[in-house]
N, C-alpha and C positions, 0 to 999 in steps of 0.2 A: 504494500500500500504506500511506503513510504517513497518509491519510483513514480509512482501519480502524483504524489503532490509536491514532487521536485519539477516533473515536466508538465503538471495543470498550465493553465490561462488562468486568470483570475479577473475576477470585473463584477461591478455589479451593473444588473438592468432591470428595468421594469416590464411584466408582460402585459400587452398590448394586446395579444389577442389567443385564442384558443378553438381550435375547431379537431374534428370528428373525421379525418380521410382513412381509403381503403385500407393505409397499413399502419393507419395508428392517431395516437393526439399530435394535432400539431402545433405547438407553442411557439407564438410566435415574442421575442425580447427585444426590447426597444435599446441600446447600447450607448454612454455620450459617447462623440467619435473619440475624446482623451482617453478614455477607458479603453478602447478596441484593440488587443493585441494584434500585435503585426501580422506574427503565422497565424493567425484567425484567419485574417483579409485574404494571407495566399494559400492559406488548404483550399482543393478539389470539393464542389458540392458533391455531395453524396458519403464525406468524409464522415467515420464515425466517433461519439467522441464518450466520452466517461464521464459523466454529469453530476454534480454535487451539487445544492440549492439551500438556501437558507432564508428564512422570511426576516426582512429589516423594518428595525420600527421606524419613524421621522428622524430621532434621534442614531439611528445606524446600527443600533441593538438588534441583536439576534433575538425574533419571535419563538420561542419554540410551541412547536401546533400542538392542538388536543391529542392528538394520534400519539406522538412521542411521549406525551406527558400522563397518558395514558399507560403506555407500554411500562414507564418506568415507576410508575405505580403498580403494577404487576408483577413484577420482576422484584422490587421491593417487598410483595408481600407474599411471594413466593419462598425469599429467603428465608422472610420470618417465621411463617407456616412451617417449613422444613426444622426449626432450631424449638418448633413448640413440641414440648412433650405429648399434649393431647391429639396432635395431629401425629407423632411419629407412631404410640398406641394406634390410632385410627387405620394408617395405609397400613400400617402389619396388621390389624384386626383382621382387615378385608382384604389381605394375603397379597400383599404385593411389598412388601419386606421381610427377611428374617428375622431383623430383631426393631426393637426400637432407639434408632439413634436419628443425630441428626444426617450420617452420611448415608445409613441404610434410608430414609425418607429422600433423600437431595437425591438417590440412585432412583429409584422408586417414580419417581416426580418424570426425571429426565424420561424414564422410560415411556410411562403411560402418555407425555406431553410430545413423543418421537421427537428428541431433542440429543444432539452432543454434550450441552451447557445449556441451561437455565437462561443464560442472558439470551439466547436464543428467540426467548418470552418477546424481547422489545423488537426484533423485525420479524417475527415469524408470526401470521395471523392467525392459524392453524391451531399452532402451539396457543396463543395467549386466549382464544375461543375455548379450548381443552382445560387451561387451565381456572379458566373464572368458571367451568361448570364444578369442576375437580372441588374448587374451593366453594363451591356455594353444595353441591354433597356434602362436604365437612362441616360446614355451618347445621345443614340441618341432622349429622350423624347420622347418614343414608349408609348403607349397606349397598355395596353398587359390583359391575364388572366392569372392565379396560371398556367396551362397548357404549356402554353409557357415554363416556365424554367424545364419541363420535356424534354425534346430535344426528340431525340427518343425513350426514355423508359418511360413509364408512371406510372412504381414504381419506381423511383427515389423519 
């Protein structure tokens, strides 16, 4: 990652417009000409690029969106849940740990959430759907199977 963001462009713009074509959104970004990187001007259209985006307030601050700030409220109480003793009992009750700790829950978690890492929670949609049904079982001390936190798709 750290090869991207030695050979990124950098610039802020504003977008101006957004529309719906056969092979995808098309965003269109308004650039002041000071800001426009040079190889910006001479890359080939059709060039492909690696996009990073961030929402600025008036003041230049980074917005961050409900969706991330969401994510990392999950992911936060993910950890927590895992270090509670009354949840570690719970996933070993309903047999998805051998013992109750907090590593055998954090293994537990990862698995039913099909995740490598937990942090996985903040870009994985999938995961963090799995996981607020996971935790709302626990709330109400459901008795459940792997199944259950498929909702209605059963590749999730």
């Amino acid at each position: 990652m750290a090869e991207i963001r030695e050979a990124a462009y950098g610039f802020e713009a504003v977008k101006s417009a957004l529309r719906q074509t056969k092979d995808g959104i098309s965003i269109t970004l308004v650039i002041h000409p000071s800001d426009v990187p040079r190889d910006l001007l001479n890359d080939s259209i059709g060039q492909r690029y690696m996009v990073g985006m961030g929402k600025l307030s008036e003041e230049g601050e980074i917005i961050e969106g409900d969706d991330a700030r969401e994510a990392k409220r999950l992911l936060t109480s993910c950890g927590v849940l895992c270090r509670d003793s009354d949840f570690q009992r719970w996933i070993e009750a309903n047999g998805f740990a051998m013992e109750a700790s907090e590593e055998a829950a954090a293994a537990a978690v990862r698995g039913l959430l099909k995740v490598k890492s937990r942090a996985e929670i903040k870009t994985n949609d999938d995961a963090r759907k799995r996981f607020a049904k996971l935790r709302e079982l626990f709330i109400s001390r459901s008795t459940f199977e792997e199944t259950d936190l498929w909702m209605s798709n059963p590749n999730c």
